[in-house]
N, C-alpha and C positions, 0 to 999 in steps of 0.2 A: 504493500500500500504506500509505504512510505515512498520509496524509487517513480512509483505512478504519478503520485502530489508533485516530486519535484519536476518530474520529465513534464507535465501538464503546463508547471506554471514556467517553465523553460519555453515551451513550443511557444505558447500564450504569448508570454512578455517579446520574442522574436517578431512573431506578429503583430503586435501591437508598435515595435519600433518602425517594423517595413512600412506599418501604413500609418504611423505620426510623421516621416519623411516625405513618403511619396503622396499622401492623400490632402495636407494641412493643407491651409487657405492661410495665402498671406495677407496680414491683415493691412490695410488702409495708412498708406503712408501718413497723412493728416497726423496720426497718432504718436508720430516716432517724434514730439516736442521734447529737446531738451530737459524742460521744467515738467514737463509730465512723465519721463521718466524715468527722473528724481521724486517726484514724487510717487510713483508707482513701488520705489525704494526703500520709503518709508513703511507701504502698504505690504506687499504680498514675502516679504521675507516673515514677518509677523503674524499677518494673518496664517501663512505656512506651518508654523511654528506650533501658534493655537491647534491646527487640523492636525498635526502630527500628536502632540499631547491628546487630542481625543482618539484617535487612530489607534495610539497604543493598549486603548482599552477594550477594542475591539476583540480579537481573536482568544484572549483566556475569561470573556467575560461570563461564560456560561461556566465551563471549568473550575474557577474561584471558588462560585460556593457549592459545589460538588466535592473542591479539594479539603473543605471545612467540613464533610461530611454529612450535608444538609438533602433532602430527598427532592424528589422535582418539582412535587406541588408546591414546595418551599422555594424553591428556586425559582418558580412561575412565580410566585409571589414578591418577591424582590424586583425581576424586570418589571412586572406591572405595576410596581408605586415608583418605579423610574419613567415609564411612560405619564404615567397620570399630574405626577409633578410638572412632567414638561408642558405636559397641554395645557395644566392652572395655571402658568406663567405665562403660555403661547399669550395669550388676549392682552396681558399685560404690560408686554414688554419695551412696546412703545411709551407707556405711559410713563414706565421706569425710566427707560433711556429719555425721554425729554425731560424727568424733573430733575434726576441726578447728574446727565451728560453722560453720552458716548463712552467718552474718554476712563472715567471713574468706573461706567459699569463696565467694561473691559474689566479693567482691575479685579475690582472688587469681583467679579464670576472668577477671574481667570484662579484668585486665591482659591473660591471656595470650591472650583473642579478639582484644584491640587488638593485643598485637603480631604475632598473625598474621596481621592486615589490612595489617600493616606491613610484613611479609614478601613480599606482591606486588610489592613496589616491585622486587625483582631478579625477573631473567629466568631464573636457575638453576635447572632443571630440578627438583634435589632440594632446593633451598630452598624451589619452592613444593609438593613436594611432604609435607615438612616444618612449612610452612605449615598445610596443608590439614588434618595429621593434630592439629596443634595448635586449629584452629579447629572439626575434632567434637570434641575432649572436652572442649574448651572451654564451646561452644554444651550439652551435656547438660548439664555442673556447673553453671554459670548457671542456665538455666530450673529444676534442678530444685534447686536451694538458695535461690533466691530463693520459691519456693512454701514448701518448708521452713520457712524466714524467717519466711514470713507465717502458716502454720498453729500455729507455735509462738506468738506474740506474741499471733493470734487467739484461742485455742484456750485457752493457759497463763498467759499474760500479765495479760489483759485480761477474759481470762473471758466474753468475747460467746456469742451462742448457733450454735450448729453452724450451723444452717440460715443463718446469715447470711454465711456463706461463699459461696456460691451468687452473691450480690448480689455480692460483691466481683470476683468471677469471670466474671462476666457483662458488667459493666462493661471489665473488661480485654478479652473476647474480640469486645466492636463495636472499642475502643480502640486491637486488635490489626490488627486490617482498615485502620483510618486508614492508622495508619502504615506497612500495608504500602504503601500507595494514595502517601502522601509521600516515601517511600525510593526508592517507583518515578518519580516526577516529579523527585526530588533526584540518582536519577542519570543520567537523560538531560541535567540540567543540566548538570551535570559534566562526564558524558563525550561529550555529543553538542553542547550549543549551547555548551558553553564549549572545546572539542575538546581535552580533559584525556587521555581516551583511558579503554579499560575500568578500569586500575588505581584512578583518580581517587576511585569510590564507595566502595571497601574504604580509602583513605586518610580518607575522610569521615568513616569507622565509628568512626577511631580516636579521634578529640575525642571522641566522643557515649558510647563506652566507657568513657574514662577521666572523664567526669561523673557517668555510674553511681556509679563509684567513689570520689569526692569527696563525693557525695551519701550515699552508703551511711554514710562514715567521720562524714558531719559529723550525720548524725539519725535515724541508728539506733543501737539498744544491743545486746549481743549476746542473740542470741534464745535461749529457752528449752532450745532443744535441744541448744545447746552444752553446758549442765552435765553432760550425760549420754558425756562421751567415751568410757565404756567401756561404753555398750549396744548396739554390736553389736561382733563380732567375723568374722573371716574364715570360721572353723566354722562361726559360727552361718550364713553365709550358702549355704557347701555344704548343712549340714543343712536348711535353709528349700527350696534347689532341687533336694533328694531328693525332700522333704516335698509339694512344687509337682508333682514328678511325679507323685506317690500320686496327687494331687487331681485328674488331669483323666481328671474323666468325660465321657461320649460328648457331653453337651451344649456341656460347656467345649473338648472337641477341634473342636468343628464350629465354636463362636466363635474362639476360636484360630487356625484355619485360613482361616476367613472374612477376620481381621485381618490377618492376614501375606499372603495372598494381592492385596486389596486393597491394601495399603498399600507392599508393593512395588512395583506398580505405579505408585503414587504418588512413589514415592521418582525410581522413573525415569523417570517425568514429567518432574519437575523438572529431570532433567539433558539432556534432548532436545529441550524444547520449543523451545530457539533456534535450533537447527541445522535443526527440521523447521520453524518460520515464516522464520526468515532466512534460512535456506541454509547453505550451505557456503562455507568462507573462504579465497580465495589471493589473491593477490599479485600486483594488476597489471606492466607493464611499468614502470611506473615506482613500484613498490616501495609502491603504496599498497593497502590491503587492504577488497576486496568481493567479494561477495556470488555464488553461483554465479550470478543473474540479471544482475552486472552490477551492481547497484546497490554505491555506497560504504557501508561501514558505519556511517558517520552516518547514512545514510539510512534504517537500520532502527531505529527506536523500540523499543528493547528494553526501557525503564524502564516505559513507558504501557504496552508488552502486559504486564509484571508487575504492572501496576498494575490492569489489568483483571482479571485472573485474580481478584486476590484480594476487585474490586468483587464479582463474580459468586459468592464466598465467600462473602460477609460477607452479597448478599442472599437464597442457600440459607436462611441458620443464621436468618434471620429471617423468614422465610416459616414455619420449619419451627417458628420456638419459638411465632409464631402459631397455627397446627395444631396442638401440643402439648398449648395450652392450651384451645383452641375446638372441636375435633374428636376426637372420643375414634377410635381405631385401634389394632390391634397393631405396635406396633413393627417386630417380626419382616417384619411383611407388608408395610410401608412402606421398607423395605431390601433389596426384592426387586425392583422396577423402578429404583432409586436403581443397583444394580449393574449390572441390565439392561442400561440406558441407556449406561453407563460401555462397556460391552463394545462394544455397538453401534458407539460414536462413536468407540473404540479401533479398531475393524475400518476403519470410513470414514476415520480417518486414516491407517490404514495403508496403504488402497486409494489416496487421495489425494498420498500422500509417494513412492510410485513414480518412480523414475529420472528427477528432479530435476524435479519438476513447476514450471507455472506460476502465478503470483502467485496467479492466481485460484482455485486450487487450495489456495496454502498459505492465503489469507486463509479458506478454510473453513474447513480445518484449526485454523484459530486458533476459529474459533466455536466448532467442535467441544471443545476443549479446556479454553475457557471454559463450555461445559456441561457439561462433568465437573468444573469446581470448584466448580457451583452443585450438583450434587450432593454435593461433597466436603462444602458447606452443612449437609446435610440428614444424611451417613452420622455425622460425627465424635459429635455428640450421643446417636446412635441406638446408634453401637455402643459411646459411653462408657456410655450407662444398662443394654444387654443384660450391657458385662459386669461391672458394677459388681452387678447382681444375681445374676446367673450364677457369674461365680466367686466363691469362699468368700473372705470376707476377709481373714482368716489365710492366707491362700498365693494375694492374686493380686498382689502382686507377682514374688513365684517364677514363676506360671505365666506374666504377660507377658516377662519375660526369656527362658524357656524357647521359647519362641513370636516372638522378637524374633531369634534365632540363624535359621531359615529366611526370615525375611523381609530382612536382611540379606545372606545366601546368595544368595536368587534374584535381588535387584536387582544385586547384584557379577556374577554368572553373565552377566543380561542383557548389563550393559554391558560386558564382557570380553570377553565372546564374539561379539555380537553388533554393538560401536561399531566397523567399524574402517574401511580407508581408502576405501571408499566410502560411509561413513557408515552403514548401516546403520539409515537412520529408519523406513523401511517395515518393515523388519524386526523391530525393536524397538518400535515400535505392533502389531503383528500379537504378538506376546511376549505384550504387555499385555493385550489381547483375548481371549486364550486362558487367561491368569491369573482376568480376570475369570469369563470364561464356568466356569471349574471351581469359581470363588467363589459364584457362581451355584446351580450345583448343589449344593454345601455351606449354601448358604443353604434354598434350597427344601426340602433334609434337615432344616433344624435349624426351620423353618418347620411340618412336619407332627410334630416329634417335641415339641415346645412345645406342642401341642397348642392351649385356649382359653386360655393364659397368656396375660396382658397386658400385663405387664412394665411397668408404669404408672410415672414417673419421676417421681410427684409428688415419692417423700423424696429431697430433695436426698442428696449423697453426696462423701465427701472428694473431691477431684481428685484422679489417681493419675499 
């Protein structure tokens, strides 16, 4: 198994450099200002920084309290008060970043993600579950005050032109795949050849956090949106997600529906995928902890299949910004096999993860998997552009929060009801399958009701 994961994420990462060479889109000379990319300097080595420190919590995060010898209902239960935290904050976060500034809630998250990386280090059940609920609302104020950060200074600052946003953003999201690809190689270091054990990558995170944060303090100024601390208020946000309801019309309900549906299944991806390539975890006779096949958990390369996952990201999103730009298509109609596909390969791992399959089984599984995040490649761009022109800009941020409350519901539901002491992987792929397949249909809906729109994503568009 092991010699497979690396030869995979070998071939993977080969292919993914052939076509970041031959397939990139050079961007818009306009962009290449001096002072903007001095200022871009300031930006993406730190934003960099931030996504590596969360990257590294990636690939042992199921492991961790497996390794504390916690059961999986228990284990459901930790990722799901780390979803739940995020979404309470999701609605918020604006209102924080305007009364605090940008600049300060960087900060201030970037501490408290480090110290909940710090929090793995005890085995207490409710400290890491404490942990976990500190590291989602952690992880939303970060990413989204640090974008903040930069719209402000872009935007008000500096006075650059809209569209050059895009460039900045772009660079960040190959930049974002690196490191996912390093985080996942930094922790099998760690925790596999250095035999640190799963806590070891989340103690990683904490240095690379707290550099965030030194860097933040020592070359940035505070951004423009801080002077604004009393533009929003808590009303105005009920009244925005009144306002957010008015607006969703039948088109915005069927994108809406498409996202959350997808994207829960995505959510619980992320929390199944070890237990359906690795196995299930106990305790030999002498007290050391592998694999239901028998193998030790060193044995399983957990950082390289994270590592791949995200190769097979990174070479969707550039296949697709190729096609983009050289292949004209609708949208709509390019997100109807991209879902397809997903359901399919949901179904075959769910037929595959049956009553404790054999390696050769789950190492499909694993292929299969990595073909749904070469679609994940191709969906995130497709449905940021539908719904950046679909919904009204005045109320979409209301309507994603709105819309972000069942996608949150159905992945807690999944794994609640469906993680438990027999693991529940067949289960819980067969969940996701079914998610998909109704996303499917929501799609195909929203496909003939679009009619010859083409939804053309040449005008770039703020990140939301």
């Amino acid at each position: 198994m092991i010699v497979l994961v690396y030869l995979s994420l070998s071939v993977l990462s080969v292919l993914c450099a052939v076509a970041y060479f031959k397939l990139r889109i050079t961007q818009d000379q306009s962009a290449q200002n001096p002072n903007f990319i001095q200022f871009q300097r300031k930006f993406i080595p730190i934003y960099l920084l931030a996504v590596l420190g969360d990257w590294l919590q990636g690939p042992y995060l199921y492991r961790l309290y497996h390794y504390y010898g916690y059961l999986e209902h228990q284990v459901a239960v930790i990722y799901v008060l780390g979803l739940v935290s995020s979404a309470f904050v999701f609605p918020a976060k604006d209102l924080i970043t305007n009364k605090y500034g940008s600049r300060r809630v960087v900060v201030i998250s970037s501490l408290l993600y480090g110290f909940s990386c710090f929090l793995t280090l005890s085995s207490h059940y409710w400290v890491l579950a404490i942990g976990r609920c500190l590291a989602g609302a952690a992880n939303t104020l970060l990413f989204s005050s640090l974008e903040a950060w930069y719209l402000g200074e872009h935007l008000n600052t500096y006075d650059f032109p809209k569209e050059w946003i895009s460039v900045t953003f772009n660079h960040i999201a190959f930049g974002n795949g690196i490191m996912a690809v390093i985080a996942g190689l930094l922790a099998d270091l760690f925790a596999r050849w250095l035999q640190l054990g799963p806590p070891s990558p989340f103690v990683l995170a904490v240095p690379v956090l707290l550099a965030v944060v030194i860097l933040v303090l020592a070359l940035w100024s505070d951004g423009k949106d801080s002077n604004n601390k009393d533009q929003l208020k808590l009303e105005e946000i009920r009244k925005s997600l009144r306002e957010g309801l008015k607006a969703i019309t039948p088109d915005v309900f069927l994108i809406g529906t498409i996202e959350s549906l997808y994207e829960s299944s995505l959510f619980v991806f992320v929390f199944i995928w070890t237990p359906a390539i690795g196995g299930r975890l106990k305790r030999s006779s002498d007290n050391v902890l592998i694999s239901s096949q028998g193998l030790l958990m060193s044995d399983i390369p957990l950082g390289v299949t994270f590592a791949s996952f995200m190769v097979c990201f990174m070479l969707g999103g550039i296949i697709h910004d190729y096609l983009r730009h050289k292949v004209k298509y609708r949208l709509p109609n390019l997100l109807l096999p991209v879902i397809a596909s997903s359901a399919v390969l949901f179904f075959i791992s769910s037929f595959l993860s049956y009553n404790d399959p054999p390696l050769l089984f789950r190492f499909t599984v694993l292929i299969c998997l990595q073909l749904i995040e070469f679609g994940c490649g191709f969906y995130f761009p497709i449905m940021r552009t539908l719904r950046d022109k679909i919904l009204p800009e005045e109320n979409r941020l209301s309507i994603i929060i709105l819309f972000r409350i069942p996608l949150t519901l159905l992945s807690a539901l999944a794994l609640l009801l469906l993680h438990d002491a027999s693991g529940g992987v067949s289960e819980i792929f067969l969940f996701c399958a079914i998610l998909m397949v109704i996303a499917l249909v929501c799609s195909i809906r929203f496909v003939r009701m679009s009619g010859s729109a083409s939804f053309s994503d040449e005008e770039q568009q703020l990140p939301s």
